[in-house]
N, C-alpha and C positions, 0 to 999 in steps of 0.2 A: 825074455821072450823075443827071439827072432822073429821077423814076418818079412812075406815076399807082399808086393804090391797084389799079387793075388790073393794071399791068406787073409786081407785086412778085412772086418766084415766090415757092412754097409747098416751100422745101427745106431738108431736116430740118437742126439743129443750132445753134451759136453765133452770132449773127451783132451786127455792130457797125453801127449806122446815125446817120445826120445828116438831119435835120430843119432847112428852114429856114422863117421865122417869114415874116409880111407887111412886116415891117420890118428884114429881113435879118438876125436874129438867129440863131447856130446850135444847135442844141440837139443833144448825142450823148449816144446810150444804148444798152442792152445788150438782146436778147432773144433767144428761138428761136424768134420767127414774127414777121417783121417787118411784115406784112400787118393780121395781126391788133392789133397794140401802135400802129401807124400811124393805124386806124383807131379806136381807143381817146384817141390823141391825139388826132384830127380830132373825134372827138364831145365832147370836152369833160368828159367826167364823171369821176365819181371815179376811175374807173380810169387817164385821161391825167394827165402831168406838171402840176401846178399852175403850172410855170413857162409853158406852152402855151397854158393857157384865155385865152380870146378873144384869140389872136392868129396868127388864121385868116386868109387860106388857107395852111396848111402845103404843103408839099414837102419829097416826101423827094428828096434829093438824093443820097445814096451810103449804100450796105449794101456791108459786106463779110461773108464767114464766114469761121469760123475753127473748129480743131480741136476747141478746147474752150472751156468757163466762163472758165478762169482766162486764157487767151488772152485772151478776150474784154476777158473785164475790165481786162487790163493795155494792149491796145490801146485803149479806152473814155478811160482813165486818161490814155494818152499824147497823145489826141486832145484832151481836156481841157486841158492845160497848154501847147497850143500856143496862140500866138497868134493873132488873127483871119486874117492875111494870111495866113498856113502853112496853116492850114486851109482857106482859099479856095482856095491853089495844089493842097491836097489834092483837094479836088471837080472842080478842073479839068485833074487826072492830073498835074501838074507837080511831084508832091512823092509819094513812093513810101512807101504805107504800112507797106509793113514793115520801115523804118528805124526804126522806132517800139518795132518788140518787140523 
């Protein structure tokens, strides 16, 4: 799932997203506005990941939500310790995220 900093909705709660770099790198993290954290990425400043800075243009690729924090967190977690390939089949719906929690 591609999204532009416009398509992202604004719905309340946990939500788990991927970020890809210009050089196809993925970056997953946790928030409860993924609009607003996306575009904290994209600008670069202290507030985005320092893993992020200059390696513009981002895309967000997949938000999921979830019920809660620790949800989040433990899917964030799971998404982390997959390897690149698993995660690409995840962005491209061929690997079902909630085999993970």
């Amino acid at each position: 799932m591609t999204n532009t900093l416009a398509e992202v909705t604004a719905v309340r709660g946990w939500f788990v997203y991927i970020i890809r770099t210009r050089h196809q790198h993925l970056y997953t993290g946790v928030t409860t506005d993924v609009a607003r954290r996306f575009k904290e990425h994209q600008d670069g400043g202290l507030k985005g990941a320092k893993a992020l800075r200059g390696k513009g243009p981002l895309v967000l690729e997949f938000q999921q939500a979830l019920a809660s924090k620790r949800q989040a967190m433990q899917l964030e977690y799971a998404i982390k310790q997959l390897p690149k390939n698993k995660k690409e089949r995840l962005l491209q719906g061929h690997f079902d995220w909630r085999s993970l929690l």
